[in-house]
MITOR-403908 format. One record per residue (C-alpha): x, y, z; chain. Coordinates in Angstrom, 1 decimal, padded with zeros to 4 digits. Layout:
# residues N
X,Y,Z,A
...
END
This chain:
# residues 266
258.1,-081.7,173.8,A
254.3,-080.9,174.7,A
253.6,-084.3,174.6,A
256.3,-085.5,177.0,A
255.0,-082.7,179.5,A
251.9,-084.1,179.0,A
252.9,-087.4,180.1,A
255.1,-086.2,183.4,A
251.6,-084.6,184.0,A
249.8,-087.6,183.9,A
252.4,-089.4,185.8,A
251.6,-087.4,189.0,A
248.7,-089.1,191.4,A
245.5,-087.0,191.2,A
244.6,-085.7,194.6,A
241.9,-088.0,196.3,A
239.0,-085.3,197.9,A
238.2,-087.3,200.9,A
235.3,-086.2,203.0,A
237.9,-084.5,205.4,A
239.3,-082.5,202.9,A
236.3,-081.5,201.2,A
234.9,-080.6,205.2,A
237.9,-078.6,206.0,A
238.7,-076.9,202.7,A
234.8,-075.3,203.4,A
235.0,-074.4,206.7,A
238.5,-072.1,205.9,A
236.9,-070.7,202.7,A
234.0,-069.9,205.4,A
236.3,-068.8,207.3,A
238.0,-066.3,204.8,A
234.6,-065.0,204.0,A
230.8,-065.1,204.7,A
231.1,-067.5,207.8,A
233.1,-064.4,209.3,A
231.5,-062.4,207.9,A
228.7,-064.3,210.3,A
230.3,-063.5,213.5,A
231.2,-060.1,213.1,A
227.6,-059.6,212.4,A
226.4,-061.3,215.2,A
228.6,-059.6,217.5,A
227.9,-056.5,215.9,A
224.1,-057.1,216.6,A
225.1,-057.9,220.7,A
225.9,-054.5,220.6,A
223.2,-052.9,219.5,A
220.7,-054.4,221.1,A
222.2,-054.1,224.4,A
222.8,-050.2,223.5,A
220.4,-047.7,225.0,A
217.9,-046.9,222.8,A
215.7,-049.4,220.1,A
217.2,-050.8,217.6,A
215.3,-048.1,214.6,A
217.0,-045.7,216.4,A
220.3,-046.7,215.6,A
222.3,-046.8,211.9,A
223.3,-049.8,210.0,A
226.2,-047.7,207.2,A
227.4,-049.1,204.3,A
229.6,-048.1,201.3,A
231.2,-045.7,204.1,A
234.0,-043.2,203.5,A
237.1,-044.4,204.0,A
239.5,-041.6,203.8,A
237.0,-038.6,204.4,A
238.2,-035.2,202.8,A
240.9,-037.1,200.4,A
238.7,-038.5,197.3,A
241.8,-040.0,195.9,A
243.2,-042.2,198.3,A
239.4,-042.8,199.1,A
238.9,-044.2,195.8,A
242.0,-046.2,195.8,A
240.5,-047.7,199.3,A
236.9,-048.4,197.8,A
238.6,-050.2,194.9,A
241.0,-052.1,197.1,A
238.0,-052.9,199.4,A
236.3,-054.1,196.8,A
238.8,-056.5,195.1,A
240.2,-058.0,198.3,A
236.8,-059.6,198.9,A
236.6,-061.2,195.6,A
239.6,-063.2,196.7,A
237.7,-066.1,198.4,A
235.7,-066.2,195.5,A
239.0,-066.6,193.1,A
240.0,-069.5,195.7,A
236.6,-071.2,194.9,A
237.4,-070.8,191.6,A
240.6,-072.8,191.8,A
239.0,-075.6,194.0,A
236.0,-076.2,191.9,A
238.9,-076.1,189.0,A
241.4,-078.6,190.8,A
238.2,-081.2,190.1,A
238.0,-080.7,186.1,A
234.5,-078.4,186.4,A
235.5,-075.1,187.6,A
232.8,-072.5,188.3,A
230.9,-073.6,184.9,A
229.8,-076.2,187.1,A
227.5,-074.2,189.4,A
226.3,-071.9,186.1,A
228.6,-068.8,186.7,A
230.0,-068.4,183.2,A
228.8,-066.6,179.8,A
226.7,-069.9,178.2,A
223.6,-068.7,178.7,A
223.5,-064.6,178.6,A
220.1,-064.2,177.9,A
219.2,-066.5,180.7,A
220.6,-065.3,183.0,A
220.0,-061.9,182.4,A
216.3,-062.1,182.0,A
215.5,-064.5,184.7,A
217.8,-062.1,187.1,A
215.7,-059.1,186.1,A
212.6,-061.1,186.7,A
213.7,-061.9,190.2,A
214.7,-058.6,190.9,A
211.6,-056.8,190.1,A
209.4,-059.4,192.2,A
211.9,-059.2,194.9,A
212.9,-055.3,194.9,A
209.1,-054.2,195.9,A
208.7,-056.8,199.0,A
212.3,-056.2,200.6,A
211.3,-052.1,200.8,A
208.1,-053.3,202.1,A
209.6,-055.8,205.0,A
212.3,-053.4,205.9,A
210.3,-050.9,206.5,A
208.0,-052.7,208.3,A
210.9,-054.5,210.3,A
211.9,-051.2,211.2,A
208.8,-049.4,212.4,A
208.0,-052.5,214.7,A
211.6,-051.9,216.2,A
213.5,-054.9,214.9,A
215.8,-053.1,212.4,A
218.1,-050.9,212.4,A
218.2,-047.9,210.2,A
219.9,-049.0,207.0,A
221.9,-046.3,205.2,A
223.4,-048.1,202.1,A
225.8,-045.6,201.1,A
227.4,-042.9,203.0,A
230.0,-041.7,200.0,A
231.1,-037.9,199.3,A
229.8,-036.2,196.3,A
232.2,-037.1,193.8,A
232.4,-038.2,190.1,A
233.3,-042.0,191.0,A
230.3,-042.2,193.7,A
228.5,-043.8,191.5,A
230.7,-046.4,189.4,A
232.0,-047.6,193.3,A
228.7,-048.2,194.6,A
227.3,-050.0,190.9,A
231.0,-052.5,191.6,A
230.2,-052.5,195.5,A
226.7,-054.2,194.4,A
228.2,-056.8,192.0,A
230.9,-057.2,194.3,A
228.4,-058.6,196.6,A
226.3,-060.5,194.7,A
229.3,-062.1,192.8,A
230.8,-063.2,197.0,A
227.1,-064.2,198.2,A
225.8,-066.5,195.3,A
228.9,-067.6,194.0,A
229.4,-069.1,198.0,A
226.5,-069.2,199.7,A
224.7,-070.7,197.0,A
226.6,-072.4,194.0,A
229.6,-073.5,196.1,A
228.6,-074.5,199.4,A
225.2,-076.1,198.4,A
228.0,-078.8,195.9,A
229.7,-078.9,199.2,A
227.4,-080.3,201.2,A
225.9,-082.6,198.6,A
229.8,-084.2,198.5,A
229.8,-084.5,202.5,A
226.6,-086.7,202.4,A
224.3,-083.5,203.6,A
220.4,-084.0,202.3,A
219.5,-081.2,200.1,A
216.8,-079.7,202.8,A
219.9,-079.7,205.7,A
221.8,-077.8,203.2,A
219.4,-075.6,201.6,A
218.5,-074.4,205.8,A
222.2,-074.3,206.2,A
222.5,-071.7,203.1,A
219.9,-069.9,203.8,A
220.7,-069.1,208.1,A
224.7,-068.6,206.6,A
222.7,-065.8,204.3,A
220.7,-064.2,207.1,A
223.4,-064.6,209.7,A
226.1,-062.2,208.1,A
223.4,-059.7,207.4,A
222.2,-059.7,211.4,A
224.0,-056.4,212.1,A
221.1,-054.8,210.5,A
218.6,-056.4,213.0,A
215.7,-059.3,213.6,A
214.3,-058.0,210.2,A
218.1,-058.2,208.3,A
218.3,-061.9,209.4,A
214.4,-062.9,208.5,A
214.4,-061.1,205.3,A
217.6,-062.6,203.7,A
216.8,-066.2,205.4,A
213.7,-066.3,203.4,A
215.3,-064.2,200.4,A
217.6,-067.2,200.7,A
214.9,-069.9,200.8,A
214.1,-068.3,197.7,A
217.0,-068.4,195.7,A
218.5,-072.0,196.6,A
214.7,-072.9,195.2,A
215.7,-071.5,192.2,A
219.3,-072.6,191.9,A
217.9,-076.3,192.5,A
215.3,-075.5,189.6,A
217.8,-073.7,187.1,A
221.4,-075.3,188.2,A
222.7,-071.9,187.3,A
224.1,-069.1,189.9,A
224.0,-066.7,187.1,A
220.7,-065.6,187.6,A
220.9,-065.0,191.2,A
223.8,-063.0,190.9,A
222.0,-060.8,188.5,A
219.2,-060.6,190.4,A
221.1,-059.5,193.6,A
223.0,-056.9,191.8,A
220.3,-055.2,190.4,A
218.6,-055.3,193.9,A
221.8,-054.3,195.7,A
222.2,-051.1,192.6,A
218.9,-050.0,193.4,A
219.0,-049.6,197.4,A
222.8,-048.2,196.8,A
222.2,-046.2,193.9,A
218.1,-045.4,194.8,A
219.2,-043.9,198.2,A
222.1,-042.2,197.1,A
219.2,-040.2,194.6,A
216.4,-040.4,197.0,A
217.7,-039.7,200.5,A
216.6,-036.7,202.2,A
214.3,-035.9,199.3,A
211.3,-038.6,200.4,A
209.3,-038.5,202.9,A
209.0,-043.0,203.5,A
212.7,-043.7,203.4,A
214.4,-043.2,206.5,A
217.8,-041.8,206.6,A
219.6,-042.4,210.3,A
END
């Protein structure tokens, strides 16, 4: 019996991925995610530069309250929040499967643990010290806005939502922006320096709500980590690397805000 299934299997044509296919099937998972992520960003940013007032005087809030007053059903949002958005990344899962690799292909799987996890931490702790450094300087020169990275009531899952919030990002962003479009573009005949620019704007274009210093900063943090995916051919490190990054601004100004003098709060 399994071997007869096996061979109505076989008897189906495999699907040919012409260039159309492969051009289209990016620009709606773009669509579904990051690349709209884009827009709303940019026309976020329209707004706040044409507001009265510079830009540092204005707030960029994330990890927000959804249900203020009612922990429960805000909880039940946070988590819904944060699973919806893994969905595009499921689809890419399926795509990258329908060719016979799946995501082991761009080196998001449990092969190399240790690699991954050191190289990530590595990256991290270079990276953490300069992005405090550039934001604040951004901001004091009046091209960012004020970043608050959490906004959350004091309750006991505060801190578990913002820890998945981080790996939620960093699991979308490198999993897409790096691993998936970057095989993409190879297959549509891009050269790897037109794709590694179009990777790395895509990463500083959805972060433009936060100002000029938002879209320079993750530009060249993008530079940075399509370097390293080319070198490595894994997307396992960068998505440790951003969600230790993204843990410490949630978590670090969830602990620190209000209580230091050099981190501004809105």
């Amino acid at each position: 019996m399994q071997a007869e299934v096996g061979a109505v299997a076989d008897s189906f044509p495999k699907e040919r991925l012409s260039r159309r296919i492969l051009r289209d099937e990016t620009l709606l998972v773009l669509a579904l995610s990051l690349g709209a992520s884009g827009v709303s960003a940019l026309i976020s940013f329209v707004g706040s530069v044409t507001k009265p007032g510079g830009l540092k005087h204005q707030a960029a809030t994330m990890n927000a309250s959804a249900a203020p007053g009612r922990p429960w059903l805000d909880l039940a949002w946070q988590l819904f929040g944060i699973t919806t958005a893994l969905v595009p990344v499921a689809l890419v899962a399926h795509l990258l499967l329908r060719e016979g690799s799946g995501l082991r292909t761009i080196g998001f799987d449990r092969t190399r643990p240790l690699f991954d996890t050191a190289r990530g931490a590595l990256i991290a702790a270079v990276m953490g010290s300069t992005g405090i450094a550039f934001y604040l300087a951004a901001r004091g020169l009046g091209f960012n806005l004020t970043v608050v990275p959490e906004a959350l009531p004091d309750v006991w899952w505060k801190y578990p939502v913002l820890i998945l919030s981080a790996i939620q990002n960093a699991v979308l962003e490198e999993v897409i922006v790096v691993g998936y479009l970057l095989r993409r573009l190879g297959q549509l005949g891009w050269t790897p320096a037109a794709a590694i620019v179009a990777s790395s704007v895509l990463r500083g274009s959805y972060h433009l709500y936060q100002g000029v210093g938002g879209f320079f900063g993750n530009l060249v943090m993008g530079l940075v980590f399509v370097y390293l995916y080319r070198r490595w051919g894994r997307v396992g490190p960068l998505v440790v690397a951003h969600s230790l990054l993204d843990i410490g601004a949630f978590v670090g100004y969830a602990l620190l805000a209000g209580k230091v003098g050099w981190l501004p709060t809105g």
